[in-house]
C-alpha positions in Angstrom: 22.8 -96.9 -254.9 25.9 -96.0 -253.3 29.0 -94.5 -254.3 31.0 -97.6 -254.0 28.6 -99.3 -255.9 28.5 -97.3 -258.7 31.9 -97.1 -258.7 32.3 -100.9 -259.8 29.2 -100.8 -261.9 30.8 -97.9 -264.3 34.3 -100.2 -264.3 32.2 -103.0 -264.8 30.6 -100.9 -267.8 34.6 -100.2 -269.0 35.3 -103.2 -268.9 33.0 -104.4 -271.2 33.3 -101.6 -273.7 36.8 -102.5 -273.9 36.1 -106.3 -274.5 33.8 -105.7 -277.1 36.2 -103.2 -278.8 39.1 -105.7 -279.0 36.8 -108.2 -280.0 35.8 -105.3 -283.1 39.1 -104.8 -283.7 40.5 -108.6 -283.6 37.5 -109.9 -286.2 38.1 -106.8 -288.3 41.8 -108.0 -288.6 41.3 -111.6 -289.2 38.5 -110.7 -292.3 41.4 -108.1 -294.0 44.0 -111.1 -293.3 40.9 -114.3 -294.8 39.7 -111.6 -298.0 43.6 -111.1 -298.8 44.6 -114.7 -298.5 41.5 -115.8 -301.1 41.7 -113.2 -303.4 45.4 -114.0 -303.4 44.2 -117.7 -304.7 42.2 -116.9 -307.2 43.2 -114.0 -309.6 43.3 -115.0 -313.3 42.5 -112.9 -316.4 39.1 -111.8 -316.9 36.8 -109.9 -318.9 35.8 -106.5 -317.3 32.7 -106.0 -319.2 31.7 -110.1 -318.3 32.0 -109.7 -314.5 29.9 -106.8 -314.6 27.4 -108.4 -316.6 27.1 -111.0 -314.4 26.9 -108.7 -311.0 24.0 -107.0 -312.6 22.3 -110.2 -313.4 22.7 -111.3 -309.4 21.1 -108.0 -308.5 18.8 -106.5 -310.9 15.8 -107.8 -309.5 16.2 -105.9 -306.8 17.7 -102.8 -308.2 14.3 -102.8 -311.0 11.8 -102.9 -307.6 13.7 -99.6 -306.3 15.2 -97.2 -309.1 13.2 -96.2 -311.9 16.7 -95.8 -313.9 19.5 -97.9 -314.1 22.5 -97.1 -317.2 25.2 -99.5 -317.8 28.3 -97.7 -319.4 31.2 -100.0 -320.9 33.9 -98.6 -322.5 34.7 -100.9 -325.8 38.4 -100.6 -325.5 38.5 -102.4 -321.5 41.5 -104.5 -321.5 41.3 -108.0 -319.2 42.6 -107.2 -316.1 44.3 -110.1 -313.6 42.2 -110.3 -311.1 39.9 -112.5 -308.7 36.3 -112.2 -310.8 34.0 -113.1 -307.9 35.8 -111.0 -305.7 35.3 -108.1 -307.8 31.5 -109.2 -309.0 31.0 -109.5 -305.0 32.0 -106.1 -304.4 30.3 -104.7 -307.5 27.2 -106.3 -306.2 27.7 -104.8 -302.6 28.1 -101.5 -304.7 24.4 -101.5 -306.5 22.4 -102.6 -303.7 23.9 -100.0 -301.4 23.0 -97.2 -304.1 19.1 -99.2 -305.1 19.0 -98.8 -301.0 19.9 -94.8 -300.8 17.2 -93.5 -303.4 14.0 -92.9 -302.8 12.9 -90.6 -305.1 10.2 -90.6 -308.1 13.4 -89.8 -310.5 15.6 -92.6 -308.6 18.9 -93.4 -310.9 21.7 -95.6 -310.9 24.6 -95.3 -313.2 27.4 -98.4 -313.6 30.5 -97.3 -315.5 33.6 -98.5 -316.3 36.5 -97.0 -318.4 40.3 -96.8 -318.3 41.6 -93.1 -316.8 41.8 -90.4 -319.5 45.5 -89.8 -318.0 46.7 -93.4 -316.5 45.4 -95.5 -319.1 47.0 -99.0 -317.0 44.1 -98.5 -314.5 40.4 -99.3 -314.8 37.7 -97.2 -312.9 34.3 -98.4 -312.6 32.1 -96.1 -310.9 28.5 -96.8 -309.4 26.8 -93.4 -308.8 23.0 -92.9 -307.6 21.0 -89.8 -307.3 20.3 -90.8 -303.3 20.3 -89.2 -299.9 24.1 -88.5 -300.2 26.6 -88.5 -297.2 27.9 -85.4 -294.7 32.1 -85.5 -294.2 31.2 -87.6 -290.8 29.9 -90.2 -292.2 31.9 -90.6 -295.5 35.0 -90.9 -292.9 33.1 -94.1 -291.7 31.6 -95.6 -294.2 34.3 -98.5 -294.5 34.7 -99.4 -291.0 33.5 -102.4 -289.7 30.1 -102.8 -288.4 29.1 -99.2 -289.1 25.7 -98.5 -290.8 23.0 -96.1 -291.4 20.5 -98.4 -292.2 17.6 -99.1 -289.6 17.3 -102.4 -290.6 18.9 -103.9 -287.7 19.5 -107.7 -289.8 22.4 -105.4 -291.6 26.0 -106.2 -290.2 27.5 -103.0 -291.6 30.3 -104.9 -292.8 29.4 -105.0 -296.5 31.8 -101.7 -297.6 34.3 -102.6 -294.8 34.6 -106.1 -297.3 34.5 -104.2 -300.2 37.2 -101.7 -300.0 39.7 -105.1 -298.1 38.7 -107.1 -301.5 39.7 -104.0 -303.7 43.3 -103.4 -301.7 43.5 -107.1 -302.0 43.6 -106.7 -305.7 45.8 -103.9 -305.5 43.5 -101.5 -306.1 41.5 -98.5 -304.3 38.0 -97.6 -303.6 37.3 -93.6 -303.1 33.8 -92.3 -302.4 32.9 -88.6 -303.5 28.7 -87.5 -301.7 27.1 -84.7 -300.7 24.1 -84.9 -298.5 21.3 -84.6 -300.7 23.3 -84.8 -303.5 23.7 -88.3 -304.2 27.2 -90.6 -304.4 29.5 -91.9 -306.5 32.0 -94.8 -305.3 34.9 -94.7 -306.9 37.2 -98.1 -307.9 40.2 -98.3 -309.3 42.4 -101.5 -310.6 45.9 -101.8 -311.9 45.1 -103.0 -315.8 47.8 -105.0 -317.2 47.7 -106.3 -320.8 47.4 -109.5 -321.9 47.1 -111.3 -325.5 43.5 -113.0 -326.1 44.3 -116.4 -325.3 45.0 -115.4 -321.6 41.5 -114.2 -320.9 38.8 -116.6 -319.8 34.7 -115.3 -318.8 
């Protein structure tokens, strides 16, 4: 072809990587600004230990037909926390499936924790760690934008961290992820805890 011609088919080409990165960037804004507004909704006290109990239930089918270990670990002393349950049980569901999805291995394991800090005791961490594949620093920085994946299936949107770590800030809280490639992961989150008498908390 000629110059001239493949002068507009490269703008043409621009163009459209432009498009479709504004259209990235606008649908990425308006899920942080839907996931804050219902979260915002529905908070009310819960039980830690009974919205993990539940997110396991949703997914152990699938986490049994993968990993040959799975250990719950609830501290005793978990306080009820104000929060939106489903949002958290969706994200703690998001969490396991991610880590049944990275192992492989004969000795595949899955641990699901959840504690208050040794040193700020007002804020619960619940950590979901697998023995897996692990990440390189390139990917960890990307792990919770939108549409990015490492999966091959090509049915997966790659939004499923990118919802997680919005539904966490939501709550006022942070999700951190510590991997090492071959070394496995461990995703990190972290709520504000606020205490409450009995009669506030409801399953």
């Amino acid at each position: 072809i000629s110059y001239s011609e493949f002068k507009e088919d490269v703008i043409r080409i621009l163009d459209s990587i432009e498009h479709a990165t504004n259209r990235i960037v606008e649908t990425g804004t308006g899920l942080r600004e839907f996931i804050k507004t219902a979260s915002d909704e529905k908070r009310r006290w819960a039980e830690v230990g009974t919205v993990i109990k539940k997110s396991v239930a949703v997914c152990r089918g699938q986490i049994r037909g993968k990993v040959k270990s799975f250990e719950i670990n609830i501290a005793d002393d978990l306080p009820a926390i104000h929060t939106d349950p489903l949002a958290l049980e969706q994200v703690l569901i998001n969490l396991l499936i991610n880590a049944a999805q990275a192992v492989d291995s004969r000795d595949s394991r899955i641990v699901l924790s959840a504690k208050l800090g040794n040193r700020l005791r007002d804020y619960l961490i619940i950590e979901v760690s697998d023995n897996g594949c692990g990440m390189d620093e390139e990917t960890k920085e990307r792990i919770f934008d939108p549409f990015f994946t490492t999966k091959r299936d090509k049915r997966q949107s790659g939004l499923g961290l990118f919802i997680c770590r919005n539904l966490i800030e939501g709550l006022g809280g942070q999700i951190e992820v510590k991997s090492e490639p071959g070394d496995g992961s461990v995703i990190r989150v972290l709520l504000q805890c606020k205490h409450e008498t009995d009669e506030n908390i409801v399953d």
